[in-house]
C-alpha positions as CSV (number, residue, x, y, z in Angstrom):
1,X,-62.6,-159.0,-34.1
2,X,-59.6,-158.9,-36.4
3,X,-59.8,-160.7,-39.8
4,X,-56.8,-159.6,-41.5
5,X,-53.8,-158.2,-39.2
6,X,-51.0,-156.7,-39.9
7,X,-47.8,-158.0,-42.0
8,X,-44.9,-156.2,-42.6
9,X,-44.4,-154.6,-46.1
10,X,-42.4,-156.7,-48.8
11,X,-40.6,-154.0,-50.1
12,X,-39.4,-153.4,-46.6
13,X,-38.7,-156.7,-45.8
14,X,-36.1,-156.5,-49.0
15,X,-34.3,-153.3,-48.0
16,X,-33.7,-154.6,-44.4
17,X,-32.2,-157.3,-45.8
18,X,-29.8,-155.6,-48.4
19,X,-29.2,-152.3,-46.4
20,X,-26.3,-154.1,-44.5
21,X,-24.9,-155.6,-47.6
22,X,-24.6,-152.9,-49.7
23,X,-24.6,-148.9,-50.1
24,X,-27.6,-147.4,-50.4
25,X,-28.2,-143.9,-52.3
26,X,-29.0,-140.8,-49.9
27,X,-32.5,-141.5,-51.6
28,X,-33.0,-144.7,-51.0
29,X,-32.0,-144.8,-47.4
30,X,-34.5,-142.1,-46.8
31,X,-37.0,-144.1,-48.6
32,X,-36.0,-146.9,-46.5
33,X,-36.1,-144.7,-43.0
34,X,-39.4,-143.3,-43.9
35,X,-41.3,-147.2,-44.5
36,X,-39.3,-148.1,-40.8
37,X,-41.2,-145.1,-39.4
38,X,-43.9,-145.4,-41.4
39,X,-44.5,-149.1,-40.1
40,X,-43.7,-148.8,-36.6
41,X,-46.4,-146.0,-36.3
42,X,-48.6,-148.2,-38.1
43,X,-47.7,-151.1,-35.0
44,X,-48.3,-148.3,-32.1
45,X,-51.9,-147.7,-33.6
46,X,-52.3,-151.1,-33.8
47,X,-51.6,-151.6,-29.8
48,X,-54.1,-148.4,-29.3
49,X,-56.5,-150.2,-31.4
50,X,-56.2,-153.6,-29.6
51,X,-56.9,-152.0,-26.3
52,X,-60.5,-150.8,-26.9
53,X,-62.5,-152.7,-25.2
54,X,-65.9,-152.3,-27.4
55,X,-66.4,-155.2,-30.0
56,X,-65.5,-154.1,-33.2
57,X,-64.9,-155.4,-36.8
58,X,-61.5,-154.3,-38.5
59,X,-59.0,-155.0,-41.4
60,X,-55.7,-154.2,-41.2
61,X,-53.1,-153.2,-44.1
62,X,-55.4,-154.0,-47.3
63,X,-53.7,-153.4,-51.4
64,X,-56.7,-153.0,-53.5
65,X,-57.7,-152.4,-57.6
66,X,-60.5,-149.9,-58.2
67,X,-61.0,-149.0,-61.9
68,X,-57.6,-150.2,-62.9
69,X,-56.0,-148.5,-59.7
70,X,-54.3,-149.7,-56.9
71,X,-54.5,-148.2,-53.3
72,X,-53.5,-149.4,-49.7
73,X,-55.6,-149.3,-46.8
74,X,-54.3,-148.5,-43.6
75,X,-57.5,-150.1,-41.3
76,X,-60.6,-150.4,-42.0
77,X,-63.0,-150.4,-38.9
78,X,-66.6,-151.9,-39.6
79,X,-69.7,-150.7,-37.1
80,X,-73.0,-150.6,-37.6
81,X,-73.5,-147.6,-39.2
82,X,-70.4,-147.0,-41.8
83,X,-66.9,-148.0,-42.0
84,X,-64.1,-145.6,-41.1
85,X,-60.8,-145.4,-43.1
86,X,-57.9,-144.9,-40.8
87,X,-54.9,-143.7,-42.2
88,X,-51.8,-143.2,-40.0
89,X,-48.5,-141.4,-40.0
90,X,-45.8,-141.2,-38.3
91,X,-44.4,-137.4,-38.6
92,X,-42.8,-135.6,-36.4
93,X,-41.4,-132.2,-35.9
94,X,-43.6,-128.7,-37.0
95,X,-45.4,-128.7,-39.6
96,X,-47.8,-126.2,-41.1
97,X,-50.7,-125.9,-44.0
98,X,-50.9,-122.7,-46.7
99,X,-54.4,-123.0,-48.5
100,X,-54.0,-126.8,-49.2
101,X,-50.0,-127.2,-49.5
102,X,-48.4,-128.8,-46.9
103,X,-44.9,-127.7,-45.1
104,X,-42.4,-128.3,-42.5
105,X,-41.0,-125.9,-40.2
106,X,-38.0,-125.4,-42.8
107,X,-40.2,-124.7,-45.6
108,X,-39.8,-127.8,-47.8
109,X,-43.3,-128.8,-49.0
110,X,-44.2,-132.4,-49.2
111,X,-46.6,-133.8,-50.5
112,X,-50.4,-133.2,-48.9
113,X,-51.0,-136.3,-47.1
114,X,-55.4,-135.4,-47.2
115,X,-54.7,-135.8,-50.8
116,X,-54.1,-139.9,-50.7
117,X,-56.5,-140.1,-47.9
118,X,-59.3,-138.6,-50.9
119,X,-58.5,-140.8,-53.3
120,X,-58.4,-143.9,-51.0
121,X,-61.8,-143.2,-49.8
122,X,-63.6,-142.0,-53.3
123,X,-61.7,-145.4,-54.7
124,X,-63.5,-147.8,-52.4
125,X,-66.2,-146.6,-52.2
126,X,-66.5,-146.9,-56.0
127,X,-65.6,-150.7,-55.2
128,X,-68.5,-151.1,-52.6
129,X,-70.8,-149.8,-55.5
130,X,-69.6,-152.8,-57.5
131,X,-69.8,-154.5,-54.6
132,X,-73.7,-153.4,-53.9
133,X,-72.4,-152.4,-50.2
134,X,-74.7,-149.7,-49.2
135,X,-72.3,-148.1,-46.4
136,X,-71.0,-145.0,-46.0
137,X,-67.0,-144.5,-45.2
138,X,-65.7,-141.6,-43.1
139,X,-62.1,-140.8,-43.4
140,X,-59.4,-139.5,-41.0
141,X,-55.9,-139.3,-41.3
142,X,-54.3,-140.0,-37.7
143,X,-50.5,-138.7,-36.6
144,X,-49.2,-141.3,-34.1
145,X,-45.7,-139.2,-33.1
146,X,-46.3,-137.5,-29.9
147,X,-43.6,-135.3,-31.1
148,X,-45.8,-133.9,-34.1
149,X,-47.0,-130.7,-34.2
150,X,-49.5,-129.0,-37.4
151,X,-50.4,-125.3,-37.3
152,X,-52.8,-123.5,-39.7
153,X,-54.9,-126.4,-39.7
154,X,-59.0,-125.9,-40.0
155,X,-60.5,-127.9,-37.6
156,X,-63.4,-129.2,-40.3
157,X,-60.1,-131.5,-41.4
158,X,-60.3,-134.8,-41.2
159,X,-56.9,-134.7,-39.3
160,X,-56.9,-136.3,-35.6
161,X,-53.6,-135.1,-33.8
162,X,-51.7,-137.2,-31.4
163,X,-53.4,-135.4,-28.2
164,X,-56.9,-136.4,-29.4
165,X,-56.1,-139.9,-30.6
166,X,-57.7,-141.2,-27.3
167,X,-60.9,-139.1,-27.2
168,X,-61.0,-139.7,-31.0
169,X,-61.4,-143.4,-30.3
170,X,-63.8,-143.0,-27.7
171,X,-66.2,-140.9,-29.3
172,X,-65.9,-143.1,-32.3
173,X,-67.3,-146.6,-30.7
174,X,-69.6,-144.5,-28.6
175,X,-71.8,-142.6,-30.8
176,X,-71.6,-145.7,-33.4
177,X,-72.5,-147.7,-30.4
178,X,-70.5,-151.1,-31.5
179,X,-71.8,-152.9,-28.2
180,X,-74.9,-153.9,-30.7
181,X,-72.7,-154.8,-33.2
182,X,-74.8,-156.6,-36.1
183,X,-72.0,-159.2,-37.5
184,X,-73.6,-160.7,-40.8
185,X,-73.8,-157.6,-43.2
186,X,-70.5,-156.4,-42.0
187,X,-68.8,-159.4,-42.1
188,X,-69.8,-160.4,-45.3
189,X,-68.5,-157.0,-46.5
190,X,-65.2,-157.2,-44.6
191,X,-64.6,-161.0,-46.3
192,X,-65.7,-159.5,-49.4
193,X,-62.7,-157.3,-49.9
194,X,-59.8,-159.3,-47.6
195,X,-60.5,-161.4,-50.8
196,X,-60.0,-158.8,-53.0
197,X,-56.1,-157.8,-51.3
198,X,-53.6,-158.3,-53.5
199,X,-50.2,-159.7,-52.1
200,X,-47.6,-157.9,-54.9
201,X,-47.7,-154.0,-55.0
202,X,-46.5,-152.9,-58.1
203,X,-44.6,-149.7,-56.3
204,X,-41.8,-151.4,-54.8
205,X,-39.0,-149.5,-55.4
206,X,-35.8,-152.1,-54.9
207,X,-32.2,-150.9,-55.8
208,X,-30.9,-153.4,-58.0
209,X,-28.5,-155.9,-56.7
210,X,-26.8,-159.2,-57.5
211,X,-25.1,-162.0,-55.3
212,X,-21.6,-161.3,-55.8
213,X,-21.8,-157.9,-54.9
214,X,-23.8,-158.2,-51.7
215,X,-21.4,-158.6,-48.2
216,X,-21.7,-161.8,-46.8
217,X,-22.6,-162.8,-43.5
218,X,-24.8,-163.3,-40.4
219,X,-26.2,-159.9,-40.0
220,X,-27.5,-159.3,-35.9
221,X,-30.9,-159.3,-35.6
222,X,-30.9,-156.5,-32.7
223,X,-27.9,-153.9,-33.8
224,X,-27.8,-154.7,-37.6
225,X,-24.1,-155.8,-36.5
226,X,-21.8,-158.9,-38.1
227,X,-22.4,-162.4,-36.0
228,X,-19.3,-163.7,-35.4
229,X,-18.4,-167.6,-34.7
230,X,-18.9,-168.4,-30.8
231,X,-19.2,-171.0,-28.6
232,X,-21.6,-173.1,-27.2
233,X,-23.8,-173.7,-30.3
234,X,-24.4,-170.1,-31.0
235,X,-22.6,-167.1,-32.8
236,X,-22.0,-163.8,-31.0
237,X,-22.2,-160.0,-32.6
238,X,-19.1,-158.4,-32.8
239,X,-21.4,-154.9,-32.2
240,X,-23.7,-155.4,-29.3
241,X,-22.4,-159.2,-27.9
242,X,-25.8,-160.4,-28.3
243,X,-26.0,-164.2,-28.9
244,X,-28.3,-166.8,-31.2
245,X,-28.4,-170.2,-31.4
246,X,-27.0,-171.4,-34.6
247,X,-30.4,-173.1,-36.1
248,X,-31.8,-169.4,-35.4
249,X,-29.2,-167.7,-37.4
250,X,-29.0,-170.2,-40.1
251,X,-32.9,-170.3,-40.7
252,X,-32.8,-166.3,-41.1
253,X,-29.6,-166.9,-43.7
254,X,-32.1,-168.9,-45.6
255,X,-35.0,-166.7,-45.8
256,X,-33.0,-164.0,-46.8
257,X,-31.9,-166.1,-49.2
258,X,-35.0,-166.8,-50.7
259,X,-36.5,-163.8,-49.7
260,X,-33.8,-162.1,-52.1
261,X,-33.4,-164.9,-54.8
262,X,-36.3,-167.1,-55.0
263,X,-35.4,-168.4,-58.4
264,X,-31.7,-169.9,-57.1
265,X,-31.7,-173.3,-55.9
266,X,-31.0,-173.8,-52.0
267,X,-28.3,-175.7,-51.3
268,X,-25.7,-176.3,-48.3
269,X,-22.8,-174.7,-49.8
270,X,-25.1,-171.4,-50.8
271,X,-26.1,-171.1,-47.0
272,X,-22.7,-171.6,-45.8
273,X,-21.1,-168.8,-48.4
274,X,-24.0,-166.2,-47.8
275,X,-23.5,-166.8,-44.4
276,X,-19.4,-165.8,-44.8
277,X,-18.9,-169.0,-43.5
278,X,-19.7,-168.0,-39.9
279,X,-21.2,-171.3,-39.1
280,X,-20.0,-174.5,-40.4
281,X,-20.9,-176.8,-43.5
282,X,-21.6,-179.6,-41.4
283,X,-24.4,-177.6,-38.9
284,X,-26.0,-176.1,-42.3
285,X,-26.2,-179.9,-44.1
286,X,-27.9,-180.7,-40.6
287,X,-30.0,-177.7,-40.7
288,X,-31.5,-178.1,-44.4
289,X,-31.9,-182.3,-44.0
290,X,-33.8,-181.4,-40.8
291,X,-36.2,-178.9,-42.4
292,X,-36.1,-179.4,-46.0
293,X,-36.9,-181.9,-48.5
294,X,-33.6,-183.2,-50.4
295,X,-33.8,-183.3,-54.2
296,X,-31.0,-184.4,-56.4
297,X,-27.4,-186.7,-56.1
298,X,-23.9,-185.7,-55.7
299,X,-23.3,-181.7,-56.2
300,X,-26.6,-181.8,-57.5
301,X,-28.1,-182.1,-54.4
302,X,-30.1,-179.1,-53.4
303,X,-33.4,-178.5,-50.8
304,X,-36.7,-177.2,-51.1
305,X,-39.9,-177.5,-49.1
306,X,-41.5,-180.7,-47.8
């Protein structure tokens, strides 16, 4: 059973949105490349994870406060006997491990990803002390990336490798034997901290931006290309050639809008200018009367949920 899935991070959600509008730092495209990889190994575990057939209890992608700190949760997996923490990554390439520093193949050191996975575990289980949740939580740090490799690695590590992710799982719902799964305790547990997440990480790292400087347009939705004006009721990318209706296009204009100024009133002439005026005043008037509750008179006028 699933009671929280999977959302995908804020802080990524802003820097696809601004990456095609404005010029990124080497270090903050990296930063953004690494949450992309980051989450879309996240989203393959998930699909491993959703394919056991044993009845299981899990939490996915939880921000929680433990003596005044934060940490982030990858998945939690309730059975009977304990809870696992399940921490994934998404490396790839060689890596290797001297005493407790970790390496890749050309010898930069990063930073030892065992480290986080401590501090996560001795953190909540702090907070199921509080909590008077008498479980005990096993740890393992998963690597998704078939191309991954990790040498000079003890096998006493809490490290499962992507060629024993499979056996991994099955060994895990075996010997905890979720097929007599005992849902009150655990449940009550699980609710228990989904209550706790907290929404707003305070580690988003955003570059700073403002309207005027951000390119305007419909940005593709496949390619990261420019939508140009088509035919038919829909606009076309100018990269790839794929095509979108013109509600669809407009309604992703106005999250992004909100998404990146939620303190700007929403009006028609906003959506048509952030959209560089691919689609017509008209069709967004339609669009925001359709969807939108209208507030105001004259230039006034703007929208804002019903």
């Amino acid at each position: 059973m699933l009671l929280k899935p999977r959302t995908t991070p804020r802080e990524l959600l802003f820097l696809r949105t601004l990456s095609p509008r404005m010029m990124f730092t080497e270090e903050q495209m990296e930063d953004y490349i690494n949450l992309e990889k980051g989450y879309e190994g996240e989203l393959k575990f998930d699909a491993l994870m959703d394919n056991q057939k044993r009845e299981h209890l899990l939490i996915r992608d939880l921000l929680l406060t433990s003596n005044k700190s934060d940490f982030q949760l990858d998945n939690l997996l309730f059975t009977p006997e304990r809870i696992y923490q399940l921490e994934v990554k998404n490396f790839e390439g060689e890596h290797y491990i001297e005493t407790e520093a970790w390496f890749t193949s050309t010898g930069k050191q990063i930073k030892n990803p065992l480290l986080q996975l401590k501090r996560s575990e001795n953190l909540l289980n702090q907070l199921l002390y509080k909590m008077k949740a008498n479980m005990k939580v096993d740890s393992y740090l998963i690597f998704i990336n078939q191309e991954f490799t990790l040498y000079s690695a003890s096998q006493s590590l809490p490290v499962i490798l992507p060629s024993q992710i499979n056996r991994f799982l099955k060994k895990l719902f075996k010997d905890d034997n979720t097929q007599n799964f005992i849902y009150p305790r655990q449940k009550g547990i699980a609710n228990q901290l989904i209550k706790l997440h907290k929404t707003e990480t305070p580690y988003m790292q955003i570059p700073e931006y403002n309207y005027r400087k951000l390119k305007k347009g419909i940005v593709c939705s496949h390619c990261m290309g420019w939508m140009e004006v088509s035919i038919q009721g829909r606009v076309k990318c100018s990269h790839c050639s794929k095509e979108e209706f013109y509600l669809s296009a407009i309604e992703r204009s106005v999250e992004e809008f909100k998404l990146l100024f939620p303190n700007e009133p929403l009006t028609v002439n906003r959506i048509f200018n952030w959209s560089g005026g691919c689609i017509s005043r008209k069709t967004v008037q339609r669009y925001l009367t359709d969807r939108y509750k209208k507030n105001g008179k004259g230039r006034s006028i703007f929208y804002e949920k019903n």
